[in-house]
C-alpha positions as CSV (number, residue, x, y, z in Angstrom):
1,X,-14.0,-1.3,-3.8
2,X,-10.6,0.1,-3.4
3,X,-8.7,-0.9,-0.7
4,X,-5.3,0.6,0.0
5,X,-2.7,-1.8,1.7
6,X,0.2,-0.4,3.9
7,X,2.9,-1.6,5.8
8,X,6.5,-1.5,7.9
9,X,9.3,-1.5,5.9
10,X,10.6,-4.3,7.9
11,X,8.1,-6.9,7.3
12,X,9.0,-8.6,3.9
13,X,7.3,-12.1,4.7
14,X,3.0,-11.4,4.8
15,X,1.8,-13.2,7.6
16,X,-0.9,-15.7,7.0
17,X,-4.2,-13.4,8.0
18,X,-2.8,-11.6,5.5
19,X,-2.8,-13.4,2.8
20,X,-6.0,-14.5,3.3
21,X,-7.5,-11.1,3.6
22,X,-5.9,-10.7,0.1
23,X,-7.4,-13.9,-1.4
24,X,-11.1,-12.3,-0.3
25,X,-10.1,-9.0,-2.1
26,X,-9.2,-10.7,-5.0
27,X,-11.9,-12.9,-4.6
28,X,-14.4,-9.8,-5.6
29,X,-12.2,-8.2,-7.6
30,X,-11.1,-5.3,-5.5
31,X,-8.6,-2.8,-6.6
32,X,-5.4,-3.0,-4.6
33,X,-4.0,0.6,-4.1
34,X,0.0,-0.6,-2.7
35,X,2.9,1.7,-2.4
36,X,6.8,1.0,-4.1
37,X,8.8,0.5,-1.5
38,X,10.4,-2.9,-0.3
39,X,9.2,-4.7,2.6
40,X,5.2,-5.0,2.7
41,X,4.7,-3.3,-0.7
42,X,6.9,-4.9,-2.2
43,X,5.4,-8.8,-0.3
44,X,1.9,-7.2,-1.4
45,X,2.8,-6.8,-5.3
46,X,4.7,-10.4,-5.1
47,X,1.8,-12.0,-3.8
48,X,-0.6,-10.7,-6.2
49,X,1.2,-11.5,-8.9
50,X,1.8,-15.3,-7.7
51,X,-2.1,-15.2,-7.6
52,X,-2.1,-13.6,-11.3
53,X,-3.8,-10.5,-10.2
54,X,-3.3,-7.8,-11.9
55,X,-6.1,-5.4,-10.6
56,X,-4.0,-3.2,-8.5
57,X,-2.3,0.1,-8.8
58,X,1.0,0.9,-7.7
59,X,1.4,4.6,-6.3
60,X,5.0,6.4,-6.0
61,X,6.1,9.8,-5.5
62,X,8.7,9.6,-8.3
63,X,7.8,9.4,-11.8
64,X,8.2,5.5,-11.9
65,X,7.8,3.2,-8.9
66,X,10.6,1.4,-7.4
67,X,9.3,-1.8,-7.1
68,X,6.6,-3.2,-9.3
69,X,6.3,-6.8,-9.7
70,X,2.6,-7.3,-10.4
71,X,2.0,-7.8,-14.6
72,X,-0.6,-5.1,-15.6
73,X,-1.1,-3.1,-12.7
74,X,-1.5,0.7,-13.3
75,X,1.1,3.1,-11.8
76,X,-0.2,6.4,-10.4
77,X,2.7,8.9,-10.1
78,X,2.3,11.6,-7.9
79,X,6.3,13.5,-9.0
80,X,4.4,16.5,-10.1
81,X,2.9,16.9,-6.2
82,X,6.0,15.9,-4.6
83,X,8.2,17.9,-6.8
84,X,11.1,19.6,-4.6
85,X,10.2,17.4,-1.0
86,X,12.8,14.8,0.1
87,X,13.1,12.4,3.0
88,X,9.7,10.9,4.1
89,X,8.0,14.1,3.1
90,X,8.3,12.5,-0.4
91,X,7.3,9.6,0.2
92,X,4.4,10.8,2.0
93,X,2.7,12.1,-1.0
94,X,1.8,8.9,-2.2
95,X,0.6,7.8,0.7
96,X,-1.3,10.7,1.0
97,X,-2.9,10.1,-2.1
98,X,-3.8,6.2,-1.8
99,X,-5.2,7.5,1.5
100,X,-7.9,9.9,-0.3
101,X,-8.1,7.5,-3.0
102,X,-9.4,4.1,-1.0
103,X,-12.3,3.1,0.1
104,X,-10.8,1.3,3.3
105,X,-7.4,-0.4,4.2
106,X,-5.3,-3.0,5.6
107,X,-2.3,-2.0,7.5
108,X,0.6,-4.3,8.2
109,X,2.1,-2.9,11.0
110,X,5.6,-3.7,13.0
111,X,4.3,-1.2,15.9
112,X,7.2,1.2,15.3
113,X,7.0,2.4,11.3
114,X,6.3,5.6,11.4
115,X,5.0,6.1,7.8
116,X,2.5,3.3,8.4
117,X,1.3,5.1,11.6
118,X,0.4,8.1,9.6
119,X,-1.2,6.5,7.6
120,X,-3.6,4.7,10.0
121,X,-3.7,8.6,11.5
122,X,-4.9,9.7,7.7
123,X,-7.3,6.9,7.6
124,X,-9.3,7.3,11.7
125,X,-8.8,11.0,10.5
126,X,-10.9,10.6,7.2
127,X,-13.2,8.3,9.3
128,X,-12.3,5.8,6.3
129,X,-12.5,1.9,8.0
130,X,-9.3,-0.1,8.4
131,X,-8.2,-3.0,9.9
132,X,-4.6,-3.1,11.7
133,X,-2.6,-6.1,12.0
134,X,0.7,-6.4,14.3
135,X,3.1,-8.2,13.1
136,X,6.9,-8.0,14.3
């Protein structure tokens, strides 16, 4: 099972459903497909690696990822496919990718991000389940 987590930007602090729906991932040894970026990708890696999990792959769009905190995790790059794109364009091919790539996600959600609303727009479109949860 591959489950892709996503979130706002300007939650940095996992709220407690959260973390539990993480401790039953890691529980049967999902894979945790997580972005770069600060805020909930950056909680995400952090909280992984307090639990020692490293079964989890951090995505980016450049050739290394901004953030990784999580000992042993696998880095996808996906520079050759955003090559030349800026701004959230950029960004958006890793998302993109982790989209395509999971089985199902969990999106952490401020109500406003707009990269985490395309992504729950990827996801209904690819009729892949996930599971939002508000937090602001």
């Amino acid at each position: 099972m591959r489950v892709f987590i996503s979130g706002s930007k300007s939650i940095s602090k996992l709220p407690e459903e959260v973390k539990s729906l993480l401790d039953t991932f890691i529980a049967t040894d999902a894979e945790i497909l997580v972005g770069d970026c600060y805020g909930v990708d950056a909680a995400v890696q952090k909280y992984l690696e307090s639990k020692g999990y490293g079964n989890a792959t951090i995505y980016c769009s450049g050739e290394k990822p901004r953030n990784n905190f999580v000992t042993g995790a696998k880095v996808r790059s996906c520079a050759e496919a955003a090559k030349g794109l800026t701004g959230n364009a950029f960004h958006y091919v890793k998302d993109i990718q982790m989209t395509q790539d999971c089985d199902q996600a969990l999106m952490v959600w401020d109500g406003k991000s707009k990269g985490t609303a395309e992504n729950i727009r990827r996801m209904k479109e690819m009729g892949k389940p996930y599971r939002i949860i508000n937090e602001d």
